[in-house]
Z-matrix of the N, CA and C atoms (Angstrom, degrees):
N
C 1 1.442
C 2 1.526 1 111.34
N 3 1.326 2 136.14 1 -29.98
C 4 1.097 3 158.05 2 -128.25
C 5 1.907 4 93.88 3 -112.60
N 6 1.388 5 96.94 4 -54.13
C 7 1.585 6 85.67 5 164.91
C 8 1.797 7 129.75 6 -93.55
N 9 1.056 8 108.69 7 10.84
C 10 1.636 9 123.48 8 165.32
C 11 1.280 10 98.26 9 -73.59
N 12 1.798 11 120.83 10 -53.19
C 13 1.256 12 103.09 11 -178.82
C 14 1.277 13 127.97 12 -74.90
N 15 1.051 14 107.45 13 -37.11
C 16 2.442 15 98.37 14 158.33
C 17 0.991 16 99.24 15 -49.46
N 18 1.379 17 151.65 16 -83.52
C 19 1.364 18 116.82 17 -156.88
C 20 1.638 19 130.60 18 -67.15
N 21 1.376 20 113.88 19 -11.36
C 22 1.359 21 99.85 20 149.13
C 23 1.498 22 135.36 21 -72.54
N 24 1.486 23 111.18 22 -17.89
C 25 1.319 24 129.80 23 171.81
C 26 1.201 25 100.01 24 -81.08
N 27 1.031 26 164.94 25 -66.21
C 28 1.498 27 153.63 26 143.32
C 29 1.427 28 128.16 27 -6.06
N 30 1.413 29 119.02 28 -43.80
C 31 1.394 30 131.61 29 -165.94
C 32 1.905 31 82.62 30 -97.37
N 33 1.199 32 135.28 31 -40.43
C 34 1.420 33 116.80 32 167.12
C 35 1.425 34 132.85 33 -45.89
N 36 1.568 35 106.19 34 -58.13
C 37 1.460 36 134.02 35 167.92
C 38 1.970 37 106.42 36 -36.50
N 39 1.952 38 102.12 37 -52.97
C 40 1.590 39 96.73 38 -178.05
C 41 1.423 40 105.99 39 -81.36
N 42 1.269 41 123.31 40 -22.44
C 43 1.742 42 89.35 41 169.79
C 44 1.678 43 124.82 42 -119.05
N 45 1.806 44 95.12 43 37.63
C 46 1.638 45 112.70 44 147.53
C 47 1.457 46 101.12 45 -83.93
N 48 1.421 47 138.09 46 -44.94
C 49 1.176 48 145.78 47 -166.40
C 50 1.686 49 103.87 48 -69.59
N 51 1.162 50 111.74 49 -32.21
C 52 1.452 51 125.15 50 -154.04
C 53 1.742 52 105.89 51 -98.36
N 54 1.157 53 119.99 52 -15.26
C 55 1.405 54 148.67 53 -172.03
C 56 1.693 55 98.92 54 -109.47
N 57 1.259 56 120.62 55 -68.58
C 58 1.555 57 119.45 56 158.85
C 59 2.109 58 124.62 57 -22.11
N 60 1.312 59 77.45 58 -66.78
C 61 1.268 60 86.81 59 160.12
C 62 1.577 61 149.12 60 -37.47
N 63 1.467 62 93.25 61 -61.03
C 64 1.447 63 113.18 62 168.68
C 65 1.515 64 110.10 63 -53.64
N 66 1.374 65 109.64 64 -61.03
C 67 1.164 66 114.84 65 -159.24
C 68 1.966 67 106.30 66 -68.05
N 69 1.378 68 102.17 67 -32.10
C 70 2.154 69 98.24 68 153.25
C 71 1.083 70 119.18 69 -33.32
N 72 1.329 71 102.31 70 -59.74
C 73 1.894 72 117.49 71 -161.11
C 74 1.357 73 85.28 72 -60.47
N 75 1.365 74 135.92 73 -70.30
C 76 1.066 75 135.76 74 -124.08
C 77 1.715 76 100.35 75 -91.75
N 78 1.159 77 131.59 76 -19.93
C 79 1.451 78 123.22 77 159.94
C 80 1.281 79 103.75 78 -93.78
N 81 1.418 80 151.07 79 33.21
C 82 1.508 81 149.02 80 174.71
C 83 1.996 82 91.25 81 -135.07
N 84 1.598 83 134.15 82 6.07
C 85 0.921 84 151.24 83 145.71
C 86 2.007 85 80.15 84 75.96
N 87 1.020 86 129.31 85 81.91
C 88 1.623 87 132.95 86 163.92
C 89 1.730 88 86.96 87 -113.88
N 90 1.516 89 94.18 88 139.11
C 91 1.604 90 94.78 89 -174.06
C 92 1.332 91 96.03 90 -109.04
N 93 1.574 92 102.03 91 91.85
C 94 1.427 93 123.71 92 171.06
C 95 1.762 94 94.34 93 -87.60
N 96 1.812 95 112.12 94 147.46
C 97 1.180 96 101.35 95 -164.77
C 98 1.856 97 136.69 96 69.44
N 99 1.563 98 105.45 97 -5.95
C 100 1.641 99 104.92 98 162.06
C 101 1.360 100 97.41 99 -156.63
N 102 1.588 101 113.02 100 48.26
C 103 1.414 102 120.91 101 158.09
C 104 1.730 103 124.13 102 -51.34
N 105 1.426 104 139.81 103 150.71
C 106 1.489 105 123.21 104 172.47
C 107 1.746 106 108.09 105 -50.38
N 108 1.153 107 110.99 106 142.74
C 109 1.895 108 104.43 107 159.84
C 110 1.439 109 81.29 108 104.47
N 111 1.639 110 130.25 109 -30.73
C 112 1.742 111 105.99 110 -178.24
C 113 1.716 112 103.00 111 -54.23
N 114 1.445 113 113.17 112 161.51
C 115 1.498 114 128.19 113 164.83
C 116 1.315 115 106.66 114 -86.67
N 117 1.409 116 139.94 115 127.15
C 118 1.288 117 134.84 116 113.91
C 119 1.422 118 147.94 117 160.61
N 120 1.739 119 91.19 118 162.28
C 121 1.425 120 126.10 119 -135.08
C 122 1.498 121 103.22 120 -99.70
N 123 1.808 122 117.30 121 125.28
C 124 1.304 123 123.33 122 -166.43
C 125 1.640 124 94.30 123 -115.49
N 126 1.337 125 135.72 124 138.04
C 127 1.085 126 130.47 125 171.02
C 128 1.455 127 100.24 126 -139.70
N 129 1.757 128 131.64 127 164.15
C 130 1.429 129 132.96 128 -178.49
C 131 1.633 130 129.37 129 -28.95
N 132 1.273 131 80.73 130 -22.73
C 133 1.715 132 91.13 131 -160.57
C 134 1.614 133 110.62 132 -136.67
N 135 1.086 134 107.47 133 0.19
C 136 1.723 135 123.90 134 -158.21
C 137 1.440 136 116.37 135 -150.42
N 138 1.536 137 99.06 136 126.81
C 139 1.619 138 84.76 137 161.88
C 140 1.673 139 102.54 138 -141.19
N 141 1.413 140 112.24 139 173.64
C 142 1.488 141 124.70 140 -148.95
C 143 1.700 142 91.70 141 -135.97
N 144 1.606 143 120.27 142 129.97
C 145 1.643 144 91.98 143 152.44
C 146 1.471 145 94.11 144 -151.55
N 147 1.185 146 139.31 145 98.49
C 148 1.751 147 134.99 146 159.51
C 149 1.066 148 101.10 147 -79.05
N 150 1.312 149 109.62 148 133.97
C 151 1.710 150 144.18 149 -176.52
C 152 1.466 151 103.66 150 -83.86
N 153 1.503 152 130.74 151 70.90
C 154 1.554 153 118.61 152 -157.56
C 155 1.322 154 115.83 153 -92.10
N 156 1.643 155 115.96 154 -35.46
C 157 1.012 156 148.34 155 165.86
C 158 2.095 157 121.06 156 -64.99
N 159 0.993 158 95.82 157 -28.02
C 160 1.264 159 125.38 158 172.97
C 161 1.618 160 106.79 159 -76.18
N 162 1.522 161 111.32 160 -69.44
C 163 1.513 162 107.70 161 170.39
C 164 1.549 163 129.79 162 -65.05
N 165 1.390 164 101.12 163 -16.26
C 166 1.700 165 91.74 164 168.79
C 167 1.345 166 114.84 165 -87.13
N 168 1.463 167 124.86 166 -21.31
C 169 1.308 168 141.38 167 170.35
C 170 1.606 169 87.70 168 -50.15
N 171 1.095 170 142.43 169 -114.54
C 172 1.735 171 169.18 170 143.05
C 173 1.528 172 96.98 171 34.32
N 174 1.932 173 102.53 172 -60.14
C 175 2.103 174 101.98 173 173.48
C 176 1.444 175 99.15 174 -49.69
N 177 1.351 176 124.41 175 -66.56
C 178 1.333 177 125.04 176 -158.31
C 179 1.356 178 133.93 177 -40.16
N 180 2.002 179 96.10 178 -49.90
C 181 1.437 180 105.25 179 158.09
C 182 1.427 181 151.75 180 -63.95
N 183 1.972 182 94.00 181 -27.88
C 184 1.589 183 115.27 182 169.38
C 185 1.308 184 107.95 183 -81.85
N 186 1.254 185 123.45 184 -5.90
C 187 1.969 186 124.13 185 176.03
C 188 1.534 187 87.42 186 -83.03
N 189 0.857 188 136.09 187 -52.88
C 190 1.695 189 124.68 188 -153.71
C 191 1.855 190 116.96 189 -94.35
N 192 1.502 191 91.41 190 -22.80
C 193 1.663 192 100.44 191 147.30
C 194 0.963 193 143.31 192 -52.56
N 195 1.446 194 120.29 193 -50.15
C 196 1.340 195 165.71 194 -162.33
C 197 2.019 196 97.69 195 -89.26
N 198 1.278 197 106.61 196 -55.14
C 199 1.695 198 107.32 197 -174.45
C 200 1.567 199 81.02 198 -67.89
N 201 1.694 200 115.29 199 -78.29
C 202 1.271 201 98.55 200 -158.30
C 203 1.628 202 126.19 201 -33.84
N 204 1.395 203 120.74 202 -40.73
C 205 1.558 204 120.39 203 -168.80
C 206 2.041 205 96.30 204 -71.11
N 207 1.253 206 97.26 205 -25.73
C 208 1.760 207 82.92 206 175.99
C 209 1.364 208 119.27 207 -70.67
N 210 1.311 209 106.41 208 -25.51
C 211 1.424 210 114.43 209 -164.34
C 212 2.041 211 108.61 210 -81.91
N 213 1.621 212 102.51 211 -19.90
C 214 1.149 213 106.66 212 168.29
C 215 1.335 214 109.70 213 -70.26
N 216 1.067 215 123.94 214 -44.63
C 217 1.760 216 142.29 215 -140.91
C 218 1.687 217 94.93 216 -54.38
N 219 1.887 218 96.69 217 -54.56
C 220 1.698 219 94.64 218 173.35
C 221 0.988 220 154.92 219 -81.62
């Protein structure tokens, strides 16, 4: 039980850090969220927007996070 709760205490910590973050970018005006490659489409009645460019940005960084912390592990 004892280590379920570190990793929820852990997974808190990354998206206090991860929430921190955003909110940098976002008063230093980095156009997180209208990167090139995002989708979108405004029509009369409708609008559309996938963040596409945005999510490969986000894969890219959590792949090399993610290797690096494995690469500590051993």
């Amino acid at each position: 039980m004892a280590e379920i709760g570190k990793i929820i205490v852990l997974l808190g910590a990354i998206l206090v850090i991860v929430g921190l973050l955003l909110v940098a970018l976002g008063r230093f005006n980095v156009p997180v969220g209208h990167l090139p490659g995002d989708i979108s489409y405004r029509g009369k009645n409708f609008a559309f927007y996938f963040p596409l460019g945005t999510s490969i940005l986000i894969s890219i960084i959590l792949s090399l996070v993610f290797y690096f912390f494995s690469r500590l592990r051993r």
